[in-house]
N, C-alpha and C positions, 0 to 999 in steps of 0.2 A: 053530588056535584054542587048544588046549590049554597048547600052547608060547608063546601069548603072552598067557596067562592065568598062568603059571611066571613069565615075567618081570615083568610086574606085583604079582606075587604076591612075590616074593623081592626086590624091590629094596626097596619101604618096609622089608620086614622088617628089611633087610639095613641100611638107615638110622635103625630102629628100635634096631636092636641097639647100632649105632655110639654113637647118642646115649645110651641106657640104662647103659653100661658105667660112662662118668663119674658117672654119678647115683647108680651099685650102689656103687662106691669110695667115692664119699662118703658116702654111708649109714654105709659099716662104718664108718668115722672116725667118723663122730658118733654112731654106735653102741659103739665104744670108748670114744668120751671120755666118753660118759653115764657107760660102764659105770665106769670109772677115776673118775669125779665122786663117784657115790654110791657106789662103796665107798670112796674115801678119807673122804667127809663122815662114813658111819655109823662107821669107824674110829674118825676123828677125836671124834664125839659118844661113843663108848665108852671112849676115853680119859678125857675128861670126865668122863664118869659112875664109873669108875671110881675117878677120883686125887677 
């Protein structure tokens, strides 16, 4: 019983994980390019304000 409470138990996981890994990657990406966005914008606007 237990052992096949284990195996039901670990395969979703296990295809849970599969699928989540591409979706973690892409996060960082577009958690990068946010990050790269708004600092170049506020850069860029302090340049501005600056000159």
């Amino acid at each position: 019983m237990s052992f096949v409470f284990c195996v039901l138990c670990f395969h979703p996981m296990g295809e849970a994980v599969f699928w989540l890994k591409p979706l973690y990657q892409l996060g960082f990406v577009r958690f990068f390019n946010f990050y790269f966005w708004i600092r170049d914008t506020v850069f860029y606007r302090l340049l501005i304000l600056i000159s």
